[in-house]
N, C-alpha and C positions, 0 to 999 in steps of 0.2 A: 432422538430428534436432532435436524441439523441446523448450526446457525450458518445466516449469510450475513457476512460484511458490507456493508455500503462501502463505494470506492474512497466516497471519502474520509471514512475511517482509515483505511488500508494505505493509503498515502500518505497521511500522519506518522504511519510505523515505519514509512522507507524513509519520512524527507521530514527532516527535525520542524514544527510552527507550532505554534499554541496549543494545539489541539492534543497532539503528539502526547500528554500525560496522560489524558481522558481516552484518547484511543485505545493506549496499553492497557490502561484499566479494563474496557470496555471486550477487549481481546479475551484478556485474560480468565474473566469474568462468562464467558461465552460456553454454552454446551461445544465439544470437542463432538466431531471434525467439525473446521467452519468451511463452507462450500463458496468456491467459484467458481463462475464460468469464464468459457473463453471470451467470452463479451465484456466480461469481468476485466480482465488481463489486457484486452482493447484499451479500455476505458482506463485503466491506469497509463499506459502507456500514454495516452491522451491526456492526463492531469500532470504527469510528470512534465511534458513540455509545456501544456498550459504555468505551471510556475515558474519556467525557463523563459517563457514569454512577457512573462511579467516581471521579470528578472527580479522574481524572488530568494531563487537558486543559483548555482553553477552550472555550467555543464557537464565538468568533474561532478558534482554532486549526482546531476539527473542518470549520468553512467554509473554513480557508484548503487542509487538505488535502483537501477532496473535491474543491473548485476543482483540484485539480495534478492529482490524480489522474484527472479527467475531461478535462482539457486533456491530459495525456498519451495517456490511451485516442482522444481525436478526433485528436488527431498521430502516431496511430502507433506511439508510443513503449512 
């Protein structure tokens, strides 16, 4: 069986906010592979600047997490 992450767990694990301990938990905790799609990977892209817009973040920051986030997606991870 596979899990899928809601985005907004998955943006918690790239961009440090409240959430971020509960995610990891929530990750961790999950049956192995957890499934995305490419709509999936949209839609982050899409919340990453939604925090940049809200200037929750940096934009250092939003490049540092699409960087992990896409070096995880080409690893597998």
């Amino acid at each position: 069986m596979r899990s899928y992450a809601d985005t907004s767990v998955l943006v918690s694990l790239y961009v440090l906010d409240n959430n971020s301990a509960r995610a990891a938990a929530l990750i961790k905790s999950a049956t192995l592979p957890i499934s995305i799609t490419r709509f999936s990977e949209a839609e982050m892209t899409n919340a990453f600047y939604l925090r940049l817009l809200r200037e929750e973040v940096t934009s250092a920051q939003i490049g540092a997490a699409q960087s992990w986030f896409q070096e995880d997606i080409d690893n597998g991870i």
